[in-house]
ChimeraX commands (.cxc) that place a marker at each C-alpha (Angstrom):
marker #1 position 21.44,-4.77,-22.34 radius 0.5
marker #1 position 18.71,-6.90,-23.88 radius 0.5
marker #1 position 15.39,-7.03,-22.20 radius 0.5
marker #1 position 15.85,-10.06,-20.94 radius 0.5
marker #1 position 18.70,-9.42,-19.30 radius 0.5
marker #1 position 16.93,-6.30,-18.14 radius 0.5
marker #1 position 13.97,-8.27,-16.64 radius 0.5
marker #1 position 16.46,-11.14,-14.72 radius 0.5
marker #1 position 17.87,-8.20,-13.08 radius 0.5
marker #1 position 15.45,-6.51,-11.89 radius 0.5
marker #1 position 13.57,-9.55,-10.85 radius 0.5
marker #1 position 10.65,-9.30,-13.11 radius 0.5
marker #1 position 9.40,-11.67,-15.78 radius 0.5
marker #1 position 10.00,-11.09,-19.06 radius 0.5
marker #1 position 6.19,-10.08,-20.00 radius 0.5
marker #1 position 6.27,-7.32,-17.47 radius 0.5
marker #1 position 9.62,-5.73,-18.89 radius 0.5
marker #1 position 7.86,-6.06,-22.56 radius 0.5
marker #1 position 4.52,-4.38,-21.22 radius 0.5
marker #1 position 6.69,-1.26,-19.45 radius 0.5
marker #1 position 8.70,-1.20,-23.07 radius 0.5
marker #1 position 5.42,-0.97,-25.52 radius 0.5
marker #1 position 3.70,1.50,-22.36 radius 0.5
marker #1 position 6.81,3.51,-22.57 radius 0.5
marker #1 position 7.97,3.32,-19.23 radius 0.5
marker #1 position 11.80,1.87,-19.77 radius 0.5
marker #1 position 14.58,3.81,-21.74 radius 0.5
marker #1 position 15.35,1.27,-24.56 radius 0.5
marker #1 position 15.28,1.27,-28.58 radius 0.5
marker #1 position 14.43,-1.94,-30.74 radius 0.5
marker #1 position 17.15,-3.09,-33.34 radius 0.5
marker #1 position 16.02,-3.84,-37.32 radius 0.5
marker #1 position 15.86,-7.81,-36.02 radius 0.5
marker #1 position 13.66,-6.93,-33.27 radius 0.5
marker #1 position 15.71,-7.83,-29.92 radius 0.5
marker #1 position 15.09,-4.79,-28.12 radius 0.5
marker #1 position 17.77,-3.06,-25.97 radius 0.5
marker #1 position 17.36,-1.14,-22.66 radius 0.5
marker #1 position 20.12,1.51,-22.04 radius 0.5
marker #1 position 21.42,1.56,-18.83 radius 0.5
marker #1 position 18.98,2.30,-16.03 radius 0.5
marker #1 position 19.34,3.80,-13.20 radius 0.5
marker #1 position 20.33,1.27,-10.29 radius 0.5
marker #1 position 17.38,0.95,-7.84 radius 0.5
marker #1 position 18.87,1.84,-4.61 radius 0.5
marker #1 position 19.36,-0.83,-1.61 radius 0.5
marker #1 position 17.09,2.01,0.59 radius 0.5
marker #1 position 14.75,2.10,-2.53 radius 0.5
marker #1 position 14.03,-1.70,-3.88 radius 0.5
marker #1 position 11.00,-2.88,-5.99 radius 0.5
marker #1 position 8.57,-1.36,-5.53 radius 0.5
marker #1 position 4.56,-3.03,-4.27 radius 0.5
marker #1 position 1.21,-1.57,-4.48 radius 0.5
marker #1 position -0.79,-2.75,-1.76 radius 0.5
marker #1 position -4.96,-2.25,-1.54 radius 0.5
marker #1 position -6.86,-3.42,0.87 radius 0.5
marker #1 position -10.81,-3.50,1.83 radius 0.5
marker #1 position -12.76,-4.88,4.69 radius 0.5
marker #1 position -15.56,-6.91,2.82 radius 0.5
marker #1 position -15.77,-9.07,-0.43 radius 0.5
marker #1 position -18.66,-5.75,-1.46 radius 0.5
marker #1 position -16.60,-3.41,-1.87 radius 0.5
marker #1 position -14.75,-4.95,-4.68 radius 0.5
marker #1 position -15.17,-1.87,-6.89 radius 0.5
marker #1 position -13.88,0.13,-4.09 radius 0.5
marker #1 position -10.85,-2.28,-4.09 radius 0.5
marker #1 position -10.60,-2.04,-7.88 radius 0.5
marker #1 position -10.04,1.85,-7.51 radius 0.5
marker #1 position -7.41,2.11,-5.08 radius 0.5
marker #1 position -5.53,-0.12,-7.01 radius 0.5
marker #1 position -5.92,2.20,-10.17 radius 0.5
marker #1 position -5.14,5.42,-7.96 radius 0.5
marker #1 position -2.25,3.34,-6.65 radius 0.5
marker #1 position -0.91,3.08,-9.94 radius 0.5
marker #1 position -1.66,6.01,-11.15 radius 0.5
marker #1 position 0.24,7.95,-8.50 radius 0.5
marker #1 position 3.51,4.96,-8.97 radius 0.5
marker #1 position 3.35,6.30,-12.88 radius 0.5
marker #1 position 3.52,9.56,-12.03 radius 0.5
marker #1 position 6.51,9.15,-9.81 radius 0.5
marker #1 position 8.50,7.05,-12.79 radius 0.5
marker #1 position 8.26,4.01,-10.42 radius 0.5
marker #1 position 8.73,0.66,-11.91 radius 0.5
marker #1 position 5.84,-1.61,-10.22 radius 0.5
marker #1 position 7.15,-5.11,-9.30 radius 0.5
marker #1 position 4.41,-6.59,-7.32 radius 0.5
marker #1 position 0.66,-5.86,-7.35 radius 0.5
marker #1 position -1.06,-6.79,-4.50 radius 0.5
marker #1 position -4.76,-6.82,-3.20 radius 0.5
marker #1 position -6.73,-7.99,-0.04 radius 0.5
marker #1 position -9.78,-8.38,1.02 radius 0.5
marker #1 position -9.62,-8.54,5.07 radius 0.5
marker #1 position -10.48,-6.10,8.23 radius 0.5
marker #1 position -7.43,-3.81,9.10 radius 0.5
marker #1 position -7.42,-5.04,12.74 radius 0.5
marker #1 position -7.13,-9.16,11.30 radius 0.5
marker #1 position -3.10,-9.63,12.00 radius 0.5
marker #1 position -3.50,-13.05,10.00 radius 0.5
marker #1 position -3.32,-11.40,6.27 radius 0.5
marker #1 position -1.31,-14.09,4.46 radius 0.5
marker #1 position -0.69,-11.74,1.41 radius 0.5
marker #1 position 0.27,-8.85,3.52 radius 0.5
marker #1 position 2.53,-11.60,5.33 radius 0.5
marker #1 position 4.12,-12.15,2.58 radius 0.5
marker #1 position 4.87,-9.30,1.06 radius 0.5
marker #1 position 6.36,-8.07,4.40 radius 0.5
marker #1 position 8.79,-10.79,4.00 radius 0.5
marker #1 position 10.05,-10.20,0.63 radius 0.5
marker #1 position 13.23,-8.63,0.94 radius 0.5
marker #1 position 13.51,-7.52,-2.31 radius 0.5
marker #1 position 10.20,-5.60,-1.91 radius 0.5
marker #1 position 12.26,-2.15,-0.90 radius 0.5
marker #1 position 8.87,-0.27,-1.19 radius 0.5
marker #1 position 5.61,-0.85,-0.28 radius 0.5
marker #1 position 3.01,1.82,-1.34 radius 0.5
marker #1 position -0.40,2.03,0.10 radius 0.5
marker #1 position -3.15,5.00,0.07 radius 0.5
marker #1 position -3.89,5.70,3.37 radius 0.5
marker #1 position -1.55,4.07,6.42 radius 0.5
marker #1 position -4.97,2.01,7.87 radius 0.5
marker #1 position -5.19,-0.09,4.56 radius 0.5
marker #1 position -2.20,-1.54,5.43 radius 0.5
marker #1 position -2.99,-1.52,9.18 radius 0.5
marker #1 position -5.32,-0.30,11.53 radius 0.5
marker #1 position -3.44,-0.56,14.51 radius 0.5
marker #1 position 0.48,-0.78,15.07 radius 0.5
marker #1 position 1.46,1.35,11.39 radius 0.5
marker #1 position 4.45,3.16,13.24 radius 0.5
marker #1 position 5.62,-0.63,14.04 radius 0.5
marker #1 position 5.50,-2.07,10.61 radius 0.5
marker #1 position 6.85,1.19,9.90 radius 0.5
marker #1 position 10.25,0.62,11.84 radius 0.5
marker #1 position 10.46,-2.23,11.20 radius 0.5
marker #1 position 11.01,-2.03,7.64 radius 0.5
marker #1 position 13.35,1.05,8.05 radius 0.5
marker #1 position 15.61,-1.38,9.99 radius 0.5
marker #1 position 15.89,-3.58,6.96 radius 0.5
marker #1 position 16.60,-0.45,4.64 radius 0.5
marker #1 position 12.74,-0.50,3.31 radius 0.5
marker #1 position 9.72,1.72,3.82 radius 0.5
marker #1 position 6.27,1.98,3.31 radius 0.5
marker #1 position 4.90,5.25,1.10 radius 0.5
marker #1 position 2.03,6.68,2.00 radius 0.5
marker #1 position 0.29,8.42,-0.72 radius 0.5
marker #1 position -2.14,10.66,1.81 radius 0.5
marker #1 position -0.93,10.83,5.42 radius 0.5
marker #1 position -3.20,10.81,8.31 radius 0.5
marker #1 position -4.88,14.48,8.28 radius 0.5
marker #1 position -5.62,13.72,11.79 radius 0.5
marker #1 position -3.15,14.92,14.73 radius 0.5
marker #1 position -4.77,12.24,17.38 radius 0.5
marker #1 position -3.69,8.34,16.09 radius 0.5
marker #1 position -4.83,6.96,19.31 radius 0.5
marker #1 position -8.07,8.15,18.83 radius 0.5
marker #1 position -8.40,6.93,15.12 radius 0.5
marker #1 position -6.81,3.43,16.36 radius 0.5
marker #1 position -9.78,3.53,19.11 radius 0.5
marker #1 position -12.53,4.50,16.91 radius 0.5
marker #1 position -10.98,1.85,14.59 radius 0.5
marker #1 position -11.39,-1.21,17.32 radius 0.5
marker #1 position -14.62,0.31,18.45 radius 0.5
marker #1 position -16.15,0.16,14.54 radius 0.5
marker #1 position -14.46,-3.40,14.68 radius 0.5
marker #1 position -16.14,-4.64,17.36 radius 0.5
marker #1 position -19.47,-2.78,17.08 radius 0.5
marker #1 position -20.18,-4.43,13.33 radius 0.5
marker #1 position -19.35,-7.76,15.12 radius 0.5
marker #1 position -21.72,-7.26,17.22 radius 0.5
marker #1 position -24.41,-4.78,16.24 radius 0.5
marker #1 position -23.80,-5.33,12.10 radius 0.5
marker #1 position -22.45,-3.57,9.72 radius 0.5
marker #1 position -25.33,-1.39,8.87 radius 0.5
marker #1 position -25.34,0.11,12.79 radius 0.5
marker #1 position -21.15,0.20,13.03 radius 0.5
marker #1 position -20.65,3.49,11.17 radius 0.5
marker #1 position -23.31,5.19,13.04 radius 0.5
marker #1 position -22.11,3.91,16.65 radius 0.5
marker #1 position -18.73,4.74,16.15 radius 0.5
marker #1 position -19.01,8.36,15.18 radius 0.5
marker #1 position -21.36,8.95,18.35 radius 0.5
marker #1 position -18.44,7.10,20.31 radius 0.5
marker #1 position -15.77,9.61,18.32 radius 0.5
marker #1 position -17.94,12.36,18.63 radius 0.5
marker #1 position -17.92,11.72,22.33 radius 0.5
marker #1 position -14.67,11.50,22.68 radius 0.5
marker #1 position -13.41,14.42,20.88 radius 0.5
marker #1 position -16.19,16.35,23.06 radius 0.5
marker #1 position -14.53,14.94,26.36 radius 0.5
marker #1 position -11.09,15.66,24.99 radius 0.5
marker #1 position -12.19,19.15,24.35 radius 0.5
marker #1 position -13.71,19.67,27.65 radius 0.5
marker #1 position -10.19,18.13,29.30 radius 0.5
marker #1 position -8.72,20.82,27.71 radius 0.5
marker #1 position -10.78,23.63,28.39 radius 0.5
marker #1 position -10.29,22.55,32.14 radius 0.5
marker link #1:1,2 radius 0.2
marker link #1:2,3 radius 0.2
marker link #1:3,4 radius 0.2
marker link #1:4,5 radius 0.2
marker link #1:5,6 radius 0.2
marker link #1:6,7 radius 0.2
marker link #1:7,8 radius 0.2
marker link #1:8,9 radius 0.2
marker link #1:9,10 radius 0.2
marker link #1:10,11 radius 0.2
marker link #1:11,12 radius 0.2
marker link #1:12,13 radius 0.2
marker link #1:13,14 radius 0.2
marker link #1:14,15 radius 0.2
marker link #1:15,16 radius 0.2
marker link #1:16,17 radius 0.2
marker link #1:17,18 radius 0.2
marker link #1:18,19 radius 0.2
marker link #1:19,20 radius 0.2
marker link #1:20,21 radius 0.2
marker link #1:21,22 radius 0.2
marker link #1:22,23 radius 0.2
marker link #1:23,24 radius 0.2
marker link #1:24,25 radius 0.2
marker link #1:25,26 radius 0.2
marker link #1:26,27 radius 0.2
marker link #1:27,28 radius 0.2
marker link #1:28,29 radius 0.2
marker link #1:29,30 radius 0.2
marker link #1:30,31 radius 0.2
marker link #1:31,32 radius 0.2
marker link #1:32,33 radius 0.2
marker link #1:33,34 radius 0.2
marker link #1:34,35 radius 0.2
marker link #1:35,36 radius 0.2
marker link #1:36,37 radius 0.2
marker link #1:37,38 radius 0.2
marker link #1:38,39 radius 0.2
marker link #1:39,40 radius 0.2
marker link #1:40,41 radius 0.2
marker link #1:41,42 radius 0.2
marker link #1:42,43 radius 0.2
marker link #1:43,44 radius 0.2
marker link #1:44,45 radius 0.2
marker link #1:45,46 radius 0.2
marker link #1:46,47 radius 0.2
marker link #1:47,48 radius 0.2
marker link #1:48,49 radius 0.2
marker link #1:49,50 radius 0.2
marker link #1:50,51 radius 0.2
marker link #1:51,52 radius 0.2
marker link #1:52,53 radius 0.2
marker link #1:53,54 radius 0.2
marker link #1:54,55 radius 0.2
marker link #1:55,56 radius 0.2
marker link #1:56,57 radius 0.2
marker link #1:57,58 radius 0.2
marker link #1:58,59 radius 0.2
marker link #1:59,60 radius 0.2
marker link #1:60,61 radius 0.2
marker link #1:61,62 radius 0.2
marker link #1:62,63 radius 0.2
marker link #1:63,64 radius 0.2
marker link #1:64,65 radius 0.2
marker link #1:65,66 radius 0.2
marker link #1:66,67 radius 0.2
marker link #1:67,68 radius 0.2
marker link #1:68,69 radius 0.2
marker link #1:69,70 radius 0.2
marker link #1:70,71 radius 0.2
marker link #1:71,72 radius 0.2
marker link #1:72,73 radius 0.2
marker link #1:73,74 radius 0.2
marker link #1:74,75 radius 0.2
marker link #1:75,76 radius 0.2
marker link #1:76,77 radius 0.2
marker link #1:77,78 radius 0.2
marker link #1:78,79 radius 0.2
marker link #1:79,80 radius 0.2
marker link #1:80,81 radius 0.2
marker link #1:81,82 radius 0.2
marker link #1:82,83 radius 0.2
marker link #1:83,84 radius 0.2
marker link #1:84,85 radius 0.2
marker link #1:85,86 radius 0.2
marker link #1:86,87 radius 0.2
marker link #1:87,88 radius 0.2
marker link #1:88,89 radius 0.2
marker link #1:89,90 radius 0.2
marker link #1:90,91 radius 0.2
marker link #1:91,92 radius 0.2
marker link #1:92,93 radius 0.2
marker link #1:93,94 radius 0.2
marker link #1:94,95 radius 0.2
marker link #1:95,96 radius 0.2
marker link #1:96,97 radius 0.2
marker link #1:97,98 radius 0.2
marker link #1:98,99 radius 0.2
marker link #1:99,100 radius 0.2
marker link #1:100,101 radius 0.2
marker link #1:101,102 radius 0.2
marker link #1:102,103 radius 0.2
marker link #1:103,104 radius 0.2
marker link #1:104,105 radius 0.2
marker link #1:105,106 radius 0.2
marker link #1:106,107 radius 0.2
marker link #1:107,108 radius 0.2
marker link #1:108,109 radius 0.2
marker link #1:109,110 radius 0.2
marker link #1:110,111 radius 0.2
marker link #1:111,112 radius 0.2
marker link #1:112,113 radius 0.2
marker link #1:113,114 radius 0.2
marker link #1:114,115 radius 0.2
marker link #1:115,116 radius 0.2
marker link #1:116,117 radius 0.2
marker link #1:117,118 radius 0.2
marker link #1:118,119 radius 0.2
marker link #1:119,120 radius 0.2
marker link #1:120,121 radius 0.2
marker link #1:121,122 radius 0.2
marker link #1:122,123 radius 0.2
marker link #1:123,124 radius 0.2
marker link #1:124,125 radius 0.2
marker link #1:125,126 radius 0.2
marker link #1:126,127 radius 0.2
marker link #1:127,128 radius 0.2
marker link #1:128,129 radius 0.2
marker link #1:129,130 radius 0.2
marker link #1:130,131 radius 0.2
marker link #1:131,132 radius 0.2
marker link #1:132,133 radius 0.2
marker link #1:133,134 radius 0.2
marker link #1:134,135 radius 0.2
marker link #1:135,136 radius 0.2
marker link #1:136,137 radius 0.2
marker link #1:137,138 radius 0.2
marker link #1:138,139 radius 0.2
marker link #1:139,140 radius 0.2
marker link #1:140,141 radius 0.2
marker link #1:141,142 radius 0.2
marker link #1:142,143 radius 0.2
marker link #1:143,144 radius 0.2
marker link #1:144,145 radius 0.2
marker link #1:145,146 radius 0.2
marker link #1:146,147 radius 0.2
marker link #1:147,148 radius 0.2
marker link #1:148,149 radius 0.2
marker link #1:149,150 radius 0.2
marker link #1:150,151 radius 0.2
marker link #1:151,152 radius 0.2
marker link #1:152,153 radius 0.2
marker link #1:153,154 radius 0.2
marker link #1:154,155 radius 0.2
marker link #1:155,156 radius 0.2
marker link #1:156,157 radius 0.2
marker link #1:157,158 radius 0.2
marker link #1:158,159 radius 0.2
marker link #1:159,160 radius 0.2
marker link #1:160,161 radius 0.2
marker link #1:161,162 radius 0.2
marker link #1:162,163 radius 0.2
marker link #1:163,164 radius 0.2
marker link #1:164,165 radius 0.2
marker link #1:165,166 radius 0.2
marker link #1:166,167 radius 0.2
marker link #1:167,168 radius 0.2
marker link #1:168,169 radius 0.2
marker link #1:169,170 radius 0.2
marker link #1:170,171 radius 0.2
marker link #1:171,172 radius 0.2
marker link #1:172,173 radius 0.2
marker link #1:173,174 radius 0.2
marker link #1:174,175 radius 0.2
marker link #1:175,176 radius 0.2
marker link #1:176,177 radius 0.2
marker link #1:177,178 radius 0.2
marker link #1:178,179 radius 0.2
marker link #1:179,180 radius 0.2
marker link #1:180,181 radius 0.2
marker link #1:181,182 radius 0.2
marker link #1:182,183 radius 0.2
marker link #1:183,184 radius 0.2
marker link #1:184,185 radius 0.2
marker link #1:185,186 radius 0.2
marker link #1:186,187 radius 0.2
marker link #1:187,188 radius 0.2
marker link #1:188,189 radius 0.2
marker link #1:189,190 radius 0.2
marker link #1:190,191 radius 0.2
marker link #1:191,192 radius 0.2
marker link #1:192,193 radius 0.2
marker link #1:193,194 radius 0.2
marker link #1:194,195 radius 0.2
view
């Protein structure tokens, strides 16, 4: 099929199909007059959909920081032969339920995908709910590192408690607060279960 055809679809514009033909990314051949032809792809699945990258930070300074988990987003989507659709980056605190570009990629349908770094830069609190939500609709959300930690309601404490203490104390005093909080906890967790 011709490229254009290719693009319509899968939902993309034209220029993106043309960029993933000259990167190398699409199965297809260019005739002597220059159309060029894609041979038949693989039909994304209804479970698998386009595919998003989503990045997120907490604060407009750590830009860079946003700039690299994009990269390492689609580094690891190359890798895996995925076919990005939608790119898609945020500058807001995890806990803020009132991301209107997270909003809306949630209700893309044709988004089948949605692959983020680490499950709190898509959400702080309530992943496993987003989570279920999508599997419901056929869709998921791929997690390129997993949690290392066993205890979620901890991390979604500490999470509220870093929230709340750079509200109030400032940024530069959060991080230091909430690992004595953490480190308190974990210490009364261990002692609950020495007892």
């Amino acid at each position: 099929m011709k490229l254009s055809q290719y693009a319509k679809q899968q939902g993309i514009s034209y220029k993106t199909a043309w960029r993933w033909y000259k990167a190398g990314q699409l199965d297809a051949y260019q005739t002597a007059t220059g159309t060029v032809i894609v041979r038949d792809q693989p039909a994304i699945s209804a479970s698998t959909g386009r595919i998003a990258l989503y990045a997120r930070v907490s604060s407009a300074d750590q830009k860079d920081d946003l700039a690299r988990q994009m990269e390492r987003l689609r580094t690891y989507a190359l890798a895996r032969g995925y076919q990005v659709a939608k790119e898609v980056t945020e500058i807001a605190s995890g806990l803020n339920d009132q991301r209107p570009k997270l909003s809306k990629l949630l209700q893309d349908r044709s988004i089948g995908t949605i692959v983020v770094e680490h499950r709190d830069r898509l959400t702080r609190c309530g992943f496993h709910y987003i989570e279920q939500l999508l599997a419901n609709e056929g869709r998921q959300v791929e997690v390129i590192f997993p949690s290392e930690t066993t205890d979620d309601l901890v991390d979604d404490f500490v999470s509220v408690i870093s929230s709340m203490a750079a509200r109030i104390y400032g940024r530069r005093n959060s991080t230091r607060r909430a690992a004595q909080i953490k480190a308190c906890i974990e210490k009364q967790m261990e002692e609950e279960e020495e007892a």
